[in-house]
C-alpha positions as CSV (number, residue, x, y, z in Angstrom):
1,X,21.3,20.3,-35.1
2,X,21.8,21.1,-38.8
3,X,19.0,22.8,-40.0
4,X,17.8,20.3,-43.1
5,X,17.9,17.5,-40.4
6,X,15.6,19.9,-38.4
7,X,13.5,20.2,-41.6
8,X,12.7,16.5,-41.8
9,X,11.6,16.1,-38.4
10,X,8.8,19.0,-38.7
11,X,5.2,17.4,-38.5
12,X,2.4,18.1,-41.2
13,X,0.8,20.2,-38.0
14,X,-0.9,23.7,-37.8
15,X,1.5,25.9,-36.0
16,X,4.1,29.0,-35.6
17,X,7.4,29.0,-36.7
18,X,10.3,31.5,-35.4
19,X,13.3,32.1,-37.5
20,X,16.3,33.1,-36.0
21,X,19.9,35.1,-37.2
22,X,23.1,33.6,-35.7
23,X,22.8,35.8,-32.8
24,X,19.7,34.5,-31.8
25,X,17.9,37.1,-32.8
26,X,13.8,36.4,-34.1
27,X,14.1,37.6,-37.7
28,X,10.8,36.5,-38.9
29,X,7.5,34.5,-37.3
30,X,5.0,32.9,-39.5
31,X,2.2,30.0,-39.5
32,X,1.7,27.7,-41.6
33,X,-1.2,25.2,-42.3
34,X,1.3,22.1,-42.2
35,X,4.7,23.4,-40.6
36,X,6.9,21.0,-42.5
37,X,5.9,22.0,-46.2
38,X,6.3,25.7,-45.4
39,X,9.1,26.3,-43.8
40,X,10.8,23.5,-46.3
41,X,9.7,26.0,-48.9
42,X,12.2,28.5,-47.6
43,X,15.3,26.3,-48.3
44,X,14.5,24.0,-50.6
45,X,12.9,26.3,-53.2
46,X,15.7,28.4,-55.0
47,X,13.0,30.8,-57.3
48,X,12.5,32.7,-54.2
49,X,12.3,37.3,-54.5
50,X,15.6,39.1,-53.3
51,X,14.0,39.8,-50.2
52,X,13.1,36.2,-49.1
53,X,16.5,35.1,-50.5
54,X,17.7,37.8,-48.0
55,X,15.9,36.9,-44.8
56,X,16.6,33.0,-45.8
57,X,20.6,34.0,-45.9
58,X,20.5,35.2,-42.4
59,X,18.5,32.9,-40.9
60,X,21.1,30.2,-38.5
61,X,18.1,28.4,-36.4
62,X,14.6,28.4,-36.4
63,X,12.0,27.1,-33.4
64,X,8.3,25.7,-34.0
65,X,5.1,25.9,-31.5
66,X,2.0,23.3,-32.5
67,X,-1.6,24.7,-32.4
68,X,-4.7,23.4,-32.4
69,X,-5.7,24.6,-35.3
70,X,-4.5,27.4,-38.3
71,X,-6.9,30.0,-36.6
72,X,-5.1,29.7,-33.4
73,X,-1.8,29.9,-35.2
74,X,-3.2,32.5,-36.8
75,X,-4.0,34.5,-33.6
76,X,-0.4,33.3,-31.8
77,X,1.6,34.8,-34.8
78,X,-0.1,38.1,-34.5
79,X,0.8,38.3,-30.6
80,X,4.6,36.9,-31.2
81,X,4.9,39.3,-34.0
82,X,3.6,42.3,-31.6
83,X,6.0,41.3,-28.9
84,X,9.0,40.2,-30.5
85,X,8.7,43.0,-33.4
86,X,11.1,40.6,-36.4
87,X,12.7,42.9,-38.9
88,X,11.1,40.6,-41.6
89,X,7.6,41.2,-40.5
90,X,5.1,44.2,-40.9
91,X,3.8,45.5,-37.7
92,X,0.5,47.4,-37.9
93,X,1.4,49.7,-34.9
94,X,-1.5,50.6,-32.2
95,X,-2.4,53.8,-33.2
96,X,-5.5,55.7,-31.8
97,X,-8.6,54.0,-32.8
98,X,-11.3,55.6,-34.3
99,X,-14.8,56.5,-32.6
100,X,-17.8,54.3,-32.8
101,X,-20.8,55.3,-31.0
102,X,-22.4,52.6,-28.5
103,X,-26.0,52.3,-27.2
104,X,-25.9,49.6,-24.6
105,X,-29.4,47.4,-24.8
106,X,-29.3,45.7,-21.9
107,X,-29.9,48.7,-20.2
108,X,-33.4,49.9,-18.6
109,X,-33.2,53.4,-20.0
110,X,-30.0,53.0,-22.8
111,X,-27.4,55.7,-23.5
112,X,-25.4,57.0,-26.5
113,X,-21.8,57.3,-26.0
114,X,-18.7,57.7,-28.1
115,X,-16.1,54.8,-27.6
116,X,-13.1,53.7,-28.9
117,X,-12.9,49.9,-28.9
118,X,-15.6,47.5,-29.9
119,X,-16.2,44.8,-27.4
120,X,-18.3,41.5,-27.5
121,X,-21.3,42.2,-25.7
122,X,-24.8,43.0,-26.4
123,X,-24.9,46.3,-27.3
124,X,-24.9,47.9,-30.7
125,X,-21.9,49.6,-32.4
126,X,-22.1,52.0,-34.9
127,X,-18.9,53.7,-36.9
128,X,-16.2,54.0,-37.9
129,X,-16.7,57.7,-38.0
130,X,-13.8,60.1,-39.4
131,X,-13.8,63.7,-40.3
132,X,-17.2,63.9,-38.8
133,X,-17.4,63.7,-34.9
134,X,-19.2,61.0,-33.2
135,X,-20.2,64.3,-30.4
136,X,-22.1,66.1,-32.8
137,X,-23.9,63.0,-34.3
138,X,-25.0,61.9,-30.7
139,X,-26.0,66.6,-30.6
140,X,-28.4,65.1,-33.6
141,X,-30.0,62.6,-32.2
142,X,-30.7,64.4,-28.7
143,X,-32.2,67.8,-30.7
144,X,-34.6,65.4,-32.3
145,X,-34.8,62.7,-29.5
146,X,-34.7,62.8,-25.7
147,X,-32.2,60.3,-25.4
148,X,-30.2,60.3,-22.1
149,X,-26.1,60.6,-22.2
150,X,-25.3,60.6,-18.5
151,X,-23.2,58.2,-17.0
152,X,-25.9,58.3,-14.0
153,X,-26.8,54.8,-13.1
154,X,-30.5,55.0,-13.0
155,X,-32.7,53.1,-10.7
156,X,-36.5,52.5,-9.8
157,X,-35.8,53.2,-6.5
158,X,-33.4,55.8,-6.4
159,X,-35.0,59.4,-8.1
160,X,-32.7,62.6,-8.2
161,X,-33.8,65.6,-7.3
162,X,-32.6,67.8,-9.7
163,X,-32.1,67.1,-13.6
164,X,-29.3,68.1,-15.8
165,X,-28.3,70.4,-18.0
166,X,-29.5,68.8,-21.0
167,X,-32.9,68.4,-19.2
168,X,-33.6,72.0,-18.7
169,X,-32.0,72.5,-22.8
170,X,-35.3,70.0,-23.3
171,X,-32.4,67.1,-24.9
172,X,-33.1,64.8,-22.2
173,X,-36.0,63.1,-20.9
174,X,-34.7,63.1,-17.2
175,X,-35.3,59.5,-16.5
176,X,-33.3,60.3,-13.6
177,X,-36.0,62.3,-12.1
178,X,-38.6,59.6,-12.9
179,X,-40.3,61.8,-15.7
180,X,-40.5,59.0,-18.3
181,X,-41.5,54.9,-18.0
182,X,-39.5,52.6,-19.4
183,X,-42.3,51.9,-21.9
184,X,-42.2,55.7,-23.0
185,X,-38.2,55.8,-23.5
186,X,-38.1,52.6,-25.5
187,X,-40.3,53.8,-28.4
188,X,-37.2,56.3,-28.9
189,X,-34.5,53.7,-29.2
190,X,-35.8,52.1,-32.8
191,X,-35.8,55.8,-34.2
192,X,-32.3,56.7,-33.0
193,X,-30.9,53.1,-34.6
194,X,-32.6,54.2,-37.9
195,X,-30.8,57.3,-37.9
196,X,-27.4,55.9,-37.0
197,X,-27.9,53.0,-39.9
198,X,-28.5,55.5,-41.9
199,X,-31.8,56.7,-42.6
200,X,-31.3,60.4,-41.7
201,X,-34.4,61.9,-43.3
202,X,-36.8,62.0,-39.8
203,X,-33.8,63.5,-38.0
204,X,-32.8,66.2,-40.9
205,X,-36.6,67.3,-40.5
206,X,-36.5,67.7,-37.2
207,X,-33.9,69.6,-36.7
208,X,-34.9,71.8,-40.0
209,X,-38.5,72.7,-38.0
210,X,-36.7,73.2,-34.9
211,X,-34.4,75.7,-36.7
212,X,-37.2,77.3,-38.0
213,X,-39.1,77.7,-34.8
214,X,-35.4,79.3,-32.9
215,X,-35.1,81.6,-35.9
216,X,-39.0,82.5,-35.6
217,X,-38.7,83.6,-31.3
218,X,-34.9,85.2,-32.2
219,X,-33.2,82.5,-30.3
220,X,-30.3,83.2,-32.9
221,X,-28.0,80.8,-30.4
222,X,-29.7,78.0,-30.6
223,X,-30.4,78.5,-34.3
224,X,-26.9,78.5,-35.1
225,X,-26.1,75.1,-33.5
226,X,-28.9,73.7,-35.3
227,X,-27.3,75.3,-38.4
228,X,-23.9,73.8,-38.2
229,X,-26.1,70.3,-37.2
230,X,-28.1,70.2,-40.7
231,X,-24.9,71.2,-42.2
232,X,-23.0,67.8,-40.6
233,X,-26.0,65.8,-41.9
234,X,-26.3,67.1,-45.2
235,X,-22.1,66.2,-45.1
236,X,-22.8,62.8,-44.0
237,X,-25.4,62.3,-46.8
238,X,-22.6,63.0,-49.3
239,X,-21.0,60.6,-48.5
240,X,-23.0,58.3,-49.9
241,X,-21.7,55.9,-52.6
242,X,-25.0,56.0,-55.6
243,X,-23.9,52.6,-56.8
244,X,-24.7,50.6,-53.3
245,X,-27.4,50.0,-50.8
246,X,-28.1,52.0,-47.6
247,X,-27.0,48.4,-45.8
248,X,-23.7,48.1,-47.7
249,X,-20.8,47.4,-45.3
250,X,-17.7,47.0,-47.1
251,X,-14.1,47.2,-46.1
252,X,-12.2,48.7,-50.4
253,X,-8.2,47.8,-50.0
254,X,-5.7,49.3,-51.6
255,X,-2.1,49.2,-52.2
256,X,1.2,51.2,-53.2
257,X,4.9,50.4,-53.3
258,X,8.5,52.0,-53.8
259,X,11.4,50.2,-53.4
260,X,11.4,51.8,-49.7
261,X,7.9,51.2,-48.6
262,X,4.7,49.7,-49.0
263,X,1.5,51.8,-47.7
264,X,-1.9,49.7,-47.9
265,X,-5.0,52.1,-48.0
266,X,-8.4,51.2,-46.4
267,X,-11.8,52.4,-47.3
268,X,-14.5,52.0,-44.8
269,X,-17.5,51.8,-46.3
270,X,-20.9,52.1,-43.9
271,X,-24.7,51.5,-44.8
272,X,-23.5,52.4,-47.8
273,X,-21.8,55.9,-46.8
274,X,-17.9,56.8,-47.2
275,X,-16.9,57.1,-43.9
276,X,-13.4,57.6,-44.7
277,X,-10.2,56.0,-45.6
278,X,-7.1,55.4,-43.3
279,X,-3.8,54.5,-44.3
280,X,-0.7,52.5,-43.1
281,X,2.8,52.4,-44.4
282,X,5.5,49.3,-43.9
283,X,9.2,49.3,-44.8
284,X,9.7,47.3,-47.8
285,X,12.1,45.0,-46.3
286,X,9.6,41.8,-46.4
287,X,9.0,38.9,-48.2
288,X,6.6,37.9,-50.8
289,X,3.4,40.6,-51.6
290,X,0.8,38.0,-50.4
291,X,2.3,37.1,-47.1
292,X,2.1,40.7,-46.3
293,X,-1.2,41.1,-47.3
294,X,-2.6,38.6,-45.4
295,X,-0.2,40.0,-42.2
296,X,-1.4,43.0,-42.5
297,X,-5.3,42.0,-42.7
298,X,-4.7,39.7,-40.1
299,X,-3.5,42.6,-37.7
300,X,-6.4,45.1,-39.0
301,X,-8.9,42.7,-38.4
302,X,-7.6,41.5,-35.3
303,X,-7.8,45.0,-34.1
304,X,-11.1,46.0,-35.8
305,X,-14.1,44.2,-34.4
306,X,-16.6,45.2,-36.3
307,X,-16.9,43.5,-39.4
308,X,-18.3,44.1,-42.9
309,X,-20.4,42.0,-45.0
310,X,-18.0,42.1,-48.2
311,X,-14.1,42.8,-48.2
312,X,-12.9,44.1,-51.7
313,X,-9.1,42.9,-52.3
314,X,-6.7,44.9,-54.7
315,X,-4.7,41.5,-55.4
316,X,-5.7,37.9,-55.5
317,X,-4.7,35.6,-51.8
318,X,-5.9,32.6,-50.3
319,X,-9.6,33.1,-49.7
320,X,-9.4,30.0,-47.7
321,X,-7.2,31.3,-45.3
322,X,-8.1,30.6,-41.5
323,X,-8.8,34.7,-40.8
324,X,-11.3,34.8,-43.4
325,X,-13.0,31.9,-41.8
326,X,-12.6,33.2,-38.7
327,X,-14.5,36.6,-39.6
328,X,-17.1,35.1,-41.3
329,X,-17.3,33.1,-38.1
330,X,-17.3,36.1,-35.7
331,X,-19.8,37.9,-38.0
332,X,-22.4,34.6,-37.9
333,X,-22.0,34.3,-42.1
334,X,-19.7,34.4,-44.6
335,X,-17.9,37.5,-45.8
336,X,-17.5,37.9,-49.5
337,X,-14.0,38.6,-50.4
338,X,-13.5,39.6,-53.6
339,X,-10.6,40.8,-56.3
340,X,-13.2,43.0,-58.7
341,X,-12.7,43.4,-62.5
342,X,-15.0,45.8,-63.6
343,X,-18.1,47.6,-61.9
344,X,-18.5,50.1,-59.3
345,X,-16.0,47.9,-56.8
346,X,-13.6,48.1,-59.4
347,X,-13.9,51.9,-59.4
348,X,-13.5,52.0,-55.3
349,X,-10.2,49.7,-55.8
350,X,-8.8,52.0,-58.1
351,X,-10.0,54.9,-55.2
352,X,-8.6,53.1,-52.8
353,X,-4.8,52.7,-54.9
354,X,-4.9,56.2,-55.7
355,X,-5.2,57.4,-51.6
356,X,-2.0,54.6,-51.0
357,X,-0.2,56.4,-53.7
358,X,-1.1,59.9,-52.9
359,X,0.4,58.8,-48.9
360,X,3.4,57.2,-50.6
361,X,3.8,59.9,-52.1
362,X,4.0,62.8,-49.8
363,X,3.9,60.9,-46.4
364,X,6.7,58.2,-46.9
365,X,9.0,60.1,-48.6
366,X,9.0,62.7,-46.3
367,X,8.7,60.2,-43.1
368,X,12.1,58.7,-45.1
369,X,14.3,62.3,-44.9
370,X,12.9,62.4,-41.1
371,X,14.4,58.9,-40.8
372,X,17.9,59.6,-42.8
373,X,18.2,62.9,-40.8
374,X,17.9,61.2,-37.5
375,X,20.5,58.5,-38.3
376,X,22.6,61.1,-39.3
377,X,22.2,63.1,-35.5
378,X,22.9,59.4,-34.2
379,X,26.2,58.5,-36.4
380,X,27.4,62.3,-35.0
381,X,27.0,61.5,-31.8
382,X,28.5,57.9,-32.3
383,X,31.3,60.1,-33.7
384,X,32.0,63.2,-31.9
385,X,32.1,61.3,-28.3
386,X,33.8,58.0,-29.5
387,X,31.1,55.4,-28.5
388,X,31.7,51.9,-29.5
389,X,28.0,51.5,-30.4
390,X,25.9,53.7,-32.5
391,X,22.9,54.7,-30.5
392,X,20.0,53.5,-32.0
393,X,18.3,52.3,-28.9
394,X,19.0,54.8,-25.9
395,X,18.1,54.7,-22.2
396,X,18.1,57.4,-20.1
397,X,17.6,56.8,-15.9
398,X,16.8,59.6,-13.5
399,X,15.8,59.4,-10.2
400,X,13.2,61.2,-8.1
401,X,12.7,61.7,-4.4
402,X,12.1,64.4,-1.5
403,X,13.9,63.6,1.1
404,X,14.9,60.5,0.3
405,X,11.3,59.7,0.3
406,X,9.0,57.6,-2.1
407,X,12.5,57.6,-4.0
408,X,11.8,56.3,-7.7
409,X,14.0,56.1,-11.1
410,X,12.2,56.1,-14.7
411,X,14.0,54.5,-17.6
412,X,13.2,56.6,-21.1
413,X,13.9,54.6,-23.8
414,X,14.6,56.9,-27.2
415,X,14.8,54.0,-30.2
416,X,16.2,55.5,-33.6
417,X,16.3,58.7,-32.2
418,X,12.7,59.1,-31.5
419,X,10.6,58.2,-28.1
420,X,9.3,54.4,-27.7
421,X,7.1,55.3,-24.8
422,X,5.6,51.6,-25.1
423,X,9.4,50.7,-23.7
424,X,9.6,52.9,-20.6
425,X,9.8,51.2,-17.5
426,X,9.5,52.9,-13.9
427,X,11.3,51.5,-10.2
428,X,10.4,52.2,-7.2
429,X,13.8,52.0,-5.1
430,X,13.1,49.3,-2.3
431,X,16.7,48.7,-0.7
432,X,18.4,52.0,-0.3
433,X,17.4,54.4,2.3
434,X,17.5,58.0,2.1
435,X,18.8,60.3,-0.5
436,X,21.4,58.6,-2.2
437,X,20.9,59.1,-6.1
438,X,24.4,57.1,-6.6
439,X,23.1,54.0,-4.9
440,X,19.1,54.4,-6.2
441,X,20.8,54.5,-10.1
442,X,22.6,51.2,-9.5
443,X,20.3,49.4,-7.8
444,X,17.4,50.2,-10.9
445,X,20.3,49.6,-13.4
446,X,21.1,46.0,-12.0
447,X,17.5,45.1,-11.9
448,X,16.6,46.4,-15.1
449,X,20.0,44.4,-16.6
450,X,19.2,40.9,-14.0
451,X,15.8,41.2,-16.7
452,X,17.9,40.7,-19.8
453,X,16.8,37.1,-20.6
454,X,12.6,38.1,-19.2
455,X,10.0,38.3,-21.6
456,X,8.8,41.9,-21.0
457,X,9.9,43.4,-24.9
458,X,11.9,46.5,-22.9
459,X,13.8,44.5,-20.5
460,X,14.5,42.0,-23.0
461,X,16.8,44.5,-25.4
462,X,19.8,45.4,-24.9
463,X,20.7,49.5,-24.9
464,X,23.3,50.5,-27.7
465,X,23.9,53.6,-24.8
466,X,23.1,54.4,-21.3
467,X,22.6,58.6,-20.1
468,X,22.2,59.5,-16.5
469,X,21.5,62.8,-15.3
470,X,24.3,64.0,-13.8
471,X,28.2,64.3,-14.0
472,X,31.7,62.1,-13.7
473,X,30.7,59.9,-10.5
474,X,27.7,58.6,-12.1
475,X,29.2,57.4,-15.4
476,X,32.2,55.8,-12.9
477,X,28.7,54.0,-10.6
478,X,26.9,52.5,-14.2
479,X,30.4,51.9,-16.1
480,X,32.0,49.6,-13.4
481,X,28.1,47.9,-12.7
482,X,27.6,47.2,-16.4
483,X,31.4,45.5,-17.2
484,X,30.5,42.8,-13.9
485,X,27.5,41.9,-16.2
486,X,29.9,41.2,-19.1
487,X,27.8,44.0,-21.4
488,X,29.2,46.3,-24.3
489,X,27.4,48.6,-23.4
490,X,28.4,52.7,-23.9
491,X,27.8,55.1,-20.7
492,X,27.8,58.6,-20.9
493,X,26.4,61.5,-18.5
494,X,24.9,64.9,-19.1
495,X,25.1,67.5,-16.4
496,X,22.5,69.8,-16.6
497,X,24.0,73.1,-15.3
498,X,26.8,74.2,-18.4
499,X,25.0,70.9,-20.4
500,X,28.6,69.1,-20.1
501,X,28.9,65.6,-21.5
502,X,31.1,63.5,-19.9
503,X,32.0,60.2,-21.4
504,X,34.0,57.2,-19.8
505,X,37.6,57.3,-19.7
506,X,38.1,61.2,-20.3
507,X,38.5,63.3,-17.9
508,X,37.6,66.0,-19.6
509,X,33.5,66.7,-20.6
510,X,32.5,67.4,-24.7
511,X,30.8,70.8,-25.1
512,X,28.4,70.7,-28.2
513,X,27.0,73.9,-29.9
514,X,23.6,74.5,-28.1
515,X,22.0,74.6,-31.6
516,X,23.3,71.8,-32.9
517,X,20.5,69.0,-33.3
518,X,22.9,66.2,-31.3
519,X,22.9,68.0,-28.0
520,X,18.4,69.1,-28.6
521,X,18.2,64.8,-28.8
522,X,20.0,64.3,-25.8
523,X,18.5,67.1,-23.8
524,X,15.5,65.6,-24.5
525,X,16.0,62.1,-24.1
526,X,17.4,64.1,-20.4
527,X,14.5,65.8,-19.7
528,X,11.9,63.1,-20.9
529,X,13.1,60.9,-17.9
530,X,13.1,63.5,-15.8
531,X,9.3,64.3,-16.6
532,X,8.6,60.5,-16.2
533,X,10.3,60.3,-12.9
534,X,8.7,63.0,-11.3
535,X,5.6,62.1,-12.8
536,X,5.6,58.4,-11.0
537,X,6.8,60.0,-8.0
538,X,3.9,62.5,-7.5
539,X,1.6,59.7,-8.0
540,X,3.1,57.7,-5.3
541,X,3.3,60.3,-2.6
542,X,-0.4,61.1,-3.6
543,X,-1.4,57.9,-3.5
544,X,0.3,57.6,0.4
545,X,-1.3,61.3,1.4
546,X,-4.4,59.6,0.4
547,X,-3.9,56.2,2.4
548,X,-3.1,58.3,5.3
549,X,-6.1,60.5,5.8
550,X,-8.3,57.3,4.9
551,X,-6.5,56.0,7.8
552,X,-8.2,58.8,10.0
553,X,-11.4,57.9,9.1
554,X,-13.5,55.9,12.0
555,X,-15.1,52.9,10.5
556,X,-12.5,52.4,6.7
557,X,-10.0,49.1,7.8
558,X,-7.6,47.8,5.7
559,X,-10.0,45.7,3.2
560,X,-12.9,48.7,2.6
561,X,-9.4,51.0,1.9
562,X,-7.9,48.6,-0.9
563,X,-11.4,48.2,-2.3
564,X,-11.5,51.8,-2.9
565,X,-8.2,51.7,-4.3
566,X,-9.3,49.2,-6.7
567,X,-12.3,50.6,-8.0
568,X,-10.8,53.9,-8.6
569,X,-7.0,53.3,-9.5
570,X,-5.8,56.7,-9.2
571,X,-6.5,59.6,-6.5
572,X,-8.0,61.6,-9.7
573,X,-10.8,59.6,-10.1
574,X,-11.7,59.2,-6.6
575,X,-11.7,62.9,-5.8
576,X,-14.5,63.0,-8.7
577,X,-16.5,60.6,-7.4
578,X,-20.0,61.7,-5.8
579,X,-21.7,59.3,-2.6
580,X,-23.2,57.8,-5.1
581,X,-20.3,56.1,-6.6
582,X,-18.5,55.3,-3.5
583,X,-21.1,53.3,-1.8
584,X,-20.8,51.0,-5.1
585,X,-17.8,49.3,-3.1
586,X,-18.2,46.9,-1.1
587,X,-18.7,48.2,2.2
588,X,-19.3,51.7,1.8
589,X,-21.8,53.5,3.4
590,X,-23.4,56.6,2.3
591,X,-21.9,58.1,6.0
592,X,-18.5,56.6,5.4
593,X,-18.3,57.9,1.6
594,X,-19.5,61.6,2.9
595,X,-16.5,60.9,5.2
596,X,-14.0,60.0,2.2
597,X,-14.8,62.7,0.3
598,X,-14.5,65.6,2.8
599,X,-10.9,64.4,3.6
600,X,-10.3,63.8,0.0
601,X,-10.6,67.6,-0.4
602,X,-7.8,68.0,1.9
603,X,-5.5,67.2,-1.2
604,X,-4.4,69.8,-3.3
């Protein structure tokens, strides 16, 4: 169907829509309030930037999906955008997420610990914390408050005998051991919340006295740690912004562009303390400045759970947008989003720009040579062994087995020349039996290539060029399997004893200088999957050394076995565990788990 006959027949709905190139190919996901007037804007209106006029010009299809509502099209873009990855879209990669310290208040005698994601429950979150560690915040509060942080489950009925370390140190009040009520421990808990909202001075005393009194008996030790602890709270306290409250939670944006990037800066701001600033850089190869402003809040909030009061904007958007209804929602009232003139939040924009620029600066450009660098190492090695395709998405397979035994293959995946470990993919070899590495490689290439049209994002892409460990048979096993799927598709081995490359029809291998940076990416892409497969392999015959000896055990059937399993996940864990954790599944007795762990020490 023509694509303006498509147009018409759009409803005034809530929904996604999914442009497409002419090679089917998603180029770009959005949602839209009423479908049919914004995608129409896309064709019909000709005063569009260079970059929508570029995305428009490629775009041969497009799909739709209807939703309930903007906020769930809201929330179904994000997730298509995640998967599918569109050139035209920004994707806030999943980076490590930043501390926040948790003090669960359902519980009877309730712990501080450092976490890493917020979830919806009951307990209270406090954080973001950078450049200071949540660790020696949680040191503060225990020097001037007993506060437990044990992952003990504690129990009327069920006293230890011995306390901890932090119980003879005198930083925990061993409810363990029955040595404090309830009653006792919960006068602590509305001290410790003042000090992690902010008011610090009770704390600071505390630990200033107990200095004193180490210094005073020439307990130099102990003195020192309480040293470096009123140092970290007199660094905290400068972080405090004059202009606001000691309840001010506000979220400062910035922004910076080039004609190669755009790097949006945020400032996380904390009963009124500057806990830090992060920032996050996009190729400039997107559409309009306000659509990616709103994509990128959209994944940052998304990701971020806990919410501020007040959100501070560097360029005017659509306030009314569904995600700023849908945070004021999650946080029970409205959040004030504002585009400051003048004042002190015009100050901590202009703070905010300056960090984008400063990254822009130094990070991007340098991130950019990186980038040009690697494209060069690919177009050499496009070059030099006359591929068809220049490698940007590589797959390497190796296989693992002893024996023949627990035989498994990895597939690394290296994507513009660096690793895309979110892509790997593991088999474990179920047909062939024995040691046969020729058959194991092509039955894990034909099931990885039967999973071309699957949803799973690695599956789903198709490799630019395929490396297997090993020499001229190998290349001959993938080539002739990868032509009856009708795929263009290079092949190309590495052997690892005289690192010969051998490439398909040449008889004769490619010998590249062992300095030169072509041969380093494809020794590495080589020894990443072979890492990987051993890896997976370990854990499998592990995981059967471990099902074996449970199966010596008098009294452990099939069920209690799989329940262990379960609760633990890996053979790690359940060496660690004590009696007390095993008889937490189901049918576990404190014999049977005394049992489980003297056979689990049978494994090295």
């Amino acid at each position: 169907m023509d694509i303006r006959d498509k147009l018409q027949k759009l409803p005034l709905s809530p929904g996604v829509y999914i442009m497409k190139d002419k090679f089917g190919n998603i180029i770009y996901i959005g949602k839209a309030k009423k479908l049919k007037n914004r995608v129409s804007q896309y064709f019909l209106n000709k005063n569009h930037t260079d970059k929508v006029k570029s995305m428009v010009s490629q775009v041969a299809d497009f799909d739709y999906i209807l939703t309930n509502s903007e906020l769930d099209a809201l929330v179904l873009e994000c997730n298509l955008i995640k998967k599918h990855q569109p050139f035209y879209n920004i994707l806030l990669k999943d980076g490590k997420s930043y501390p926040y310290i948790k003090l669960d208040l359902d519980e009877d005698f309730p712990k501080l610990e450092v976490v890493r994601k917020v979830k919806k429950d009951k307990a209270k979150y406090f954080g973001p914390y950078f450049g200071i560690n949540p660790t020696e915040i949680i040191n503060a509060v225990n020097y001037a408050y007993p506060i437990r942080t044990c992952n003990k489950k504690i129990k009327d009925n069920n006293k230890m005998k011995k306390g901890c370390l932090n119980y003879s140190l005198g930083l925990c009040s061993a409810p363990c051991m029955c040595k404090i009520t309830r009653e006792e421990y919960s006068k602590f808990i509305p001290k410790v919340c003042d000090f992690l909202y902010g008011k610090d001075e009770a704390v600071y005393d505390i630990i200033c006295k107990k200095m004193d009194q180490a210094v005073s008996i020439e307990n130099f030790e102990l003195a020192i740690k309480l040293r470096d602890l009123k140092f970290m709270l007199l660094k905290l306290r400068e972080r405090s912004v004059t202009a606001l409250t000691n309840t001010s939670n506000v979220d400062v944006f910035g922004i910076a562009k080039s004609d190669l990037f755009y790097v949006f800066s945020v400032l996380i701001i904390r009963q009124g303390k500057m806990m830090g600033v992060k920032c996050y850089s996009f190729d400039n190869s997107q559409i309009d400045s306000e659509q990616m402003l709103i994509s990128f809040l959209t994944q940052y909030y998304l990701q971020n759970k806990l919410l501020p009061e007040k959100i501070l904007l560097p360029v005017d958007i659509d306030v009314e947008d569904a995600l700023f209804k849908s945070l004021s929602e999650g946080l029970g009232k409205k959040i004030e989003v504002i585009v400051p003139v003048k004042g002190v939040n015009k100050q901590l924009i202009e703070q905010a720009n300056k960090n984008a620029e400063e990254y822009l600066n130094k990070n991007c450009e340098l991130e950019n040579k990186k980038q040009k660098k690697k494209m060069e190492v690919l177009q050499n090695i496009k070059d030099i062994l006359g591929l068809k395709n220049l490698p940007l998405r590589m797959e390497c397979y190796d296989i693992s087995n002893i024996s023949g035994t627990s035989s498994v293959c990895s597939m690394v995946v290296f994507i513009n020349g660096a690793k895309a470990s979110k892509h790997y993919r593991k088999f474990k070899i179920k047909e062939v039996v024995g040691p046969n590495d020729f058959e194991s490689l092509k039955e894990s290439i034909t099931r990885r290539l039967e999973k071309l049209k699957s949803d799973d994002i690695s599956f789903s892409m198709l490799p630019d060029l395929i490396m297997i460990d090993g020499g001229k048979g190998q290349i001959n096993t993938c080539r002739d399997l990868i032509k009856s799927y009708n795929q263009n598709i290079d092949v190309i081995s590495l052997a690892k004893k005289q690192e010969e490359i051998f490439v398909e029809d040449n008889p004769l291998s490619v010998k590249l200088s062992k300095d030169s940076p072509e041969l380093k990416l494809l020794q590495k892409l080589r020894d990443e999957a072979h890492r990987f497969a051993i890896t997976f392999h370990r854990k499998l015959r592990k995981k059967k050394q471990v099902i074996s000896l449970l199966d010596e055990i008098e009294g452990l059937g099939k069920v209690k076995k799989e329940n262990l399993i379960a609760k633990f996940k890996s053979v790690k864990r359940m060496k660690k565990a004590s009696v007390a954790d095993l008889i937490e599944v189901s049918g576990i007795t404190p014999k049977l788990a005394s049992e489980i762990i003297k056979k689990l020490e049978e494994i090295e």
